[in-house]
C-alpha positions as CSV (number, residue, x, y, z in Angstrom):
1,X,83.6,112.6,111.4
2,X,83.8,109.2,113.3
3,X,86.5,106.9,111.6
4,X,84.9,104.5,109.6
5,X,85.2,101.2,110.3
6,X,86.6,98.7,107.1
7,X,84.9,95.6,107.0
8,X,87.6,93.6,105.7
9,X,89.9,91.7,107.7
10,X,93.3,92.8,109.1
11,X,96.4,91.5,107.2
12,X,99.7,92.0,108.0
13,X,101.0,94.6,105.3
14,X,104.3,93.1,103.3
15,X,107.1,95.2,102.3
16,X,105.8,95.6,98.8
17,X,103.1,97.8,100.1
18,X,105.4,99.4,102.7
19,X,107.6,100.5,99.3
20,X,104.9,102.0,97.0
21,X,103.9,103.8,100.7
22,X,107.3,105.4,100.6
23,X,107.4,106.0,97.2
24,X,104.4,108.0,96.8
25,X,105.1,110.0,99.7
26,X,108.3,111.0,98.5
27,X,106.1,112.2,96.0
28,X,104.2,114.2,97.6
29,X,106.7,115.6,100.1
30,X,110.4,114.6,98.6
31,X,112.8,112.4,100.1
32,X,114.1,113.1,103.6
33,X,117.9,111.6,103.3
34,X,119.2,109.9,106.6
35,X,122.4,111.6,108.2
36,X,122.8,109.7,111.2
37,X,125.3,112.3,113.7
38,X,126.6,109.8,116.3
39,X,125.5,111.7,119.6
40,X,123.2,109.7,121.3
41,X,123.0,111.2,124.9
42,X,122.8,114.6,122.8
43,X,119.3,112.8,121.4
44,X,118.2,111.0,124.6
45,X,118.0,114.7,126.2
46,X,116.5,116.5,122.9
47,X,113.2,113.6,123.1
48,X,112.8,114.3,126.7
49,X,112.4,118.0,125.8
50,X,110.1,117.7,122.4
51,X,107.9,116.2,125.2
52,X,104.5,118.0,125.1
53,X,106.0,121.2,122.9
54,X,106.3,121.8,119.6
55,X,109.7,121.8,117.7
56,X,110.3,125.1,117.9
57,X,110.6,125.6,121.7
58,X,112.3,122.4,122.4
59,X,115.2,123.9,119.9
60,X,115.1,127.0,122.2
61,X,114.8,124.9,125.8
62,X,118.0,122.6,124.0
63,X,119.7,125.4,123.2
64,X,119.7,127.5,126.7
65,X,120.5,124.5,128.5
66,X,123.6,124.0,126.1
67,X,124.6,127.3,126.6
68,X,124.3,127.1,130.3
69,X,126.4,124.2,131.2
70,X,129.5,122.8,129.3
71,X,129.3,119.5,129.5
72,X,126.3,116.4,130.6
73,X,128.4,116.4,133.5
74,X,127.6,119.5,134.7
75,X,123.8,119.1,134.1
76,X,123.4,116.0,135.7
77,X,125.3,117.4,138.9
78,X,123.8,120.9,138.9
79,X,121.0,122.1,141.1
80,X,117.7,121.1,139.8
81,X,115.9,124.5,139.7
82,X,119.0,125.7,137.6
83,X,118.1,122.9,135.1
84,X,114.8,124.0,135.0
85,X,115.6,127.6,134.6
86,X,117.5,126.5,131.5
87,X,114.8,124.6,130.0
88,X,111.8,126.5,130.9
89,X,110.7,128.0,127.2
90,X,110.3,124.0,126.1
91,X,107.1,124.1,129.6
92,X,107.2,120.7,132.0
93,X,110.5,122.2,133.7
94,X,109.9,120.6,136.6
95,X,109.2,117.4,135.3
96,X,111.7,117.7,132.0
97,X,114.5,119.1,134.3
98,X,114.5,115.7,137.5
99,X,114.0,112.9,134.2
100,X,117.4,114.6,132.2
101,X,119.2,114.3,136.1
102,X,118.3,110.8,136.4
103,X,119.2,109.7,133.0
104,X,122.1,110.7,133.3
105,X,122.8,109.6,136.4
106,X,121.5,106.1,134.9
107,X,124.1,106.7,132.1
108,X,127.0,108.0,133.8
109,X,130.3,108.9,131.7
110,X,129.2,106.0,129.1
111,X,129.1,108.0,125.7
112,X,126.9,105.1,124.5
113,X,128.9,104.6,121.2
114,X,128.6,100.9,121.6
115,X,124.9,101.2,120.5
116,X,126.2,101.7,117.0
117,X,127.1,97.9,116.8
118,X,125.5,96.5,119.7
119,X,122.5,93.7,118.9
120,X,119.2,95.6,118.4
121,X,117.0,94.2,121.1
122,X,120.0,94.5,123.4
123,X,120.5,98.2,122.5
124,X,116.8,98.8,122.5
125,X,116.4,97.0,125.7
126,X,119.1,99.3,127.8
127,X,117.3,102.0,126.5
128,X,114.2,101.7,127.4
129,X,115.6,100.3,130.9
130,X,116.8,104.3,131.2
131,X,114.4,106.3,133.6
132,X,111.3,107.5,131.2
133,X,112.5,106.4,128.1
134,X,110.1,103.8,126.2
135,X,109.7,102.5,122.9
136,X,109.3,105.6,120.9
137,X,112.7,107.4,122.7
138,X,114.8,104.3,122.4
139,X,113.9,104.2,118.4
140,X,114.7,108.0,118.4
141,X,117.9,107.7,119.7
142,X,118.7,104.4,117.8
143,X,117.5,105.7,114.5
144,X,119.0,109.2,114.2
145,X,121.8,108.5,116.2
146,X,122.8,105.7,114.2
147,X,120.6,105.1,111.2
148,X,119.5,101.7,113.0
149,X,116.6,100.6,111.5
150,X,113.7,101.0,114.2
151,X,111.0,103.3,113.6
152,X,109.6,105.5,116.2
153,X,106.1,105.9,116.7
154,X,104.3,108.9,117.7
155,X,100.8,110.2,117.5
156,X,101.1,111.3,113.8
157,X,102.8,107.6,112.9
158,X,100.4,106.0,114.5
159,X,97.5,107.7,113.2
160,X,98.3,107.7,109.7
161,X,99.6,104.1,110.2
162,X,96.5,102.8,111.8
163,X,94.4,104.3,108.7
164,X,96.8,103.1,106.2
165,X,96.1,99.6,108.4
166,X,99.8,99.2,108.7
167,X,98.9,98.4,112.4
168,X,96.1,95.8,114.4
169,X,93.2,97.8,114.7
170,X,93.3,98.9,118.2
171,X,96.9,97.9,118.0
172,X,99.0,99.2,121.5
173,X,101.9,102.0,120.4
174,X,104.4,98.9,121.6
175,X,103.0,96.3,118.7
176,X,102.8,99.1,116.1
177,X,106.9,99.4,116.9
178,X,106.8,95.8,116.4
179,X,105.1,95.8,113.2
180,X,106.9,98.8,111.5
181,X,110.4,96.6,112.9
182,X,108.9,93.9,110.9
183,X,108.6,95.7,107.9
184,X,111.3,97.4,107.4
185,X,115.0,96.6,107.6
186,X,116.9,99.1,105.8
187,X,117.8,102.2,107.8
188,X,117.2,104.7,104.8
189,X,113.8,103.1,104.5
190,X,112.5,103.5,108.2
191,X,114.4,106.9,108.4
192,X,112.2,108.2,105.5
193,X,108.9,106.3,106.1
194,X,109.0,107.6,109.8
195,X,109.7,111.4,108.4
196,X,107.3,110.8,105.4
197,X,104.6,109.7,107.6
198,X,105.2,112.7,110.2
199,X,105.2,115.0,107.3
200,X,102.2,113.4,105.8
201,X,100.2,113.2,109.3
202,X,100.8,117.4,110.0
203,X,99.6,118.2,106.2
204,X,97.4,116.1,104.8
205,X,95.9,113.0,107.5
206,X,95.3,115.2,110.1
207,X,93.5,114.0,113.2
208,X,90.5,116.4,112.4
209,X,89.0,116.8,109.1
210,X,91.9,115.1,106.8
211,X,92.2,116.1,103.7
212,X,91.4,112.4,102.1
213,X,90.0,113.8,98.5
214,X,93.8,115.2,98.2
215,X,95.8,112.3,100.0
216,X,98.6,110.9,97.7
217,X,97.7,107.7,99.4
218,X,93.6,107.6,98.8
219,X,94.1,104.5,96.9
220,X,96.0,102.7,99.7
221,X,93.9,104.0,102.2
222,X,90.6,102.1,103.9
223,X,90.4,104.8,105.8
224,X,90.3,107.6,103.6
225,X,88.3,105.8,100.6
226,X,85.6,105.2,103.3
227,X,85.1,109.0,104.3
228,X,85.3,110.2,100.2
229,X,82.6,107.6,99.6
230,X,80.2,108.4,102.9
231,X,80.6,112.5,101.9
């Protein structure tokens, strides 16, 4: 079925709405608690392999290339095929295997620990000045790493976003960061709307045929209570 289309006018959402959000998905799903574990290079190279794979074999493609070579060091020096041997059960070796190399080659032996305290923007904007890394990887990194309070986007966040009208309609992934950023300043809160909305996008708003009549959300939703009324 076509999304519908809401007549009503877009209006920024405020943090009231953005609370009873969280709190009825914490509901449905419980309450993902924020353990932020200080290794940000570890994260930069564990987004570039969830690339186009699910979590499973990016666990595995992580793990091999962990086991392979002892240190960052000794990946970003080593021979690119062995890189790519390393990496292959996580698919896009080729490509996965020359971005890690020239990250960190772009990082070199900084341990990026300053990102714990650095200005947001700032911290953000080195990050997404690394080769590949954009919005969604920089918040990654800046959220798990650190519990800083930026909220990546992917394809589940934005479409359960979007129908929630959290976003612009037609919004860009870049101004829904914005927007979420807006929203939301307390790490535990973007840690567990991100998760929430994740968890919420895989079970229930899926991009086919979401389960709207069930959603914990249906009365939030211009999305959903336009399908339940049209079927």
């Amino acid at each position: 079925m076509p999304a519908p289309s809401p007549k009503a006018a877009w209006r920024p959402p405020d943090r009231r709405r953005v609370r009873a959000i969280v709190e009825r998905l914490r509901e449905a799903y419980g309450q993902p608690i924020l353990r932020p574990h200080r290794v940000p290079v570890d994260e930069l190279i564990l987004t570039v392999l969830s690339q186009n794979t699910n979590d499973r074999n990016r666990d595995v493609a992580y793990a091999r290339l962990r086991e392979r070579f002892s240190t960052w060091a000794d990946v970003r020096d080593a021979p690119v095929a062995d890189v790519e041997d390393a990496i292959r059960p996580g698919g896009l070796a080729p490509t996965k295997a020359g971005r890690i190399q020239q990250i960190l080659r772009a990082v070199g032996d900084d341990d990026l620990a300053w990102l714990e305290t650095a200005p947001l923007d700032e911290a953000r904007d080195y990050l997404v000045g690394l080769p590949g890394v954009g919005r969604k990887t920089a918040a990654v990194v800046l959220l798990f790493s650190y519990g800083r309070p930026d909220i990546p986007v992917d394809t589940h966040v934005y479409r359960v976003g979007s129908r929630l009208r959290l976003f612009r309609p037609g919004a860009s992934f870049d101004e829904a960061h914005d927007e979420l950023l807006r929203i939301t300043d307390d790490p535990q809160e973007a840690y567990e709307l991100h998760v929430s909305l994740i968890r919420h996008g895989r079970r229930t708003c899926t991009a086919r045929n979401p389960r709207c009549r069930e959603c914990p959300l249906l009365r939030m939703c211009p999305y959903g209570r336009a399908v339940v009324k049209k079927t």
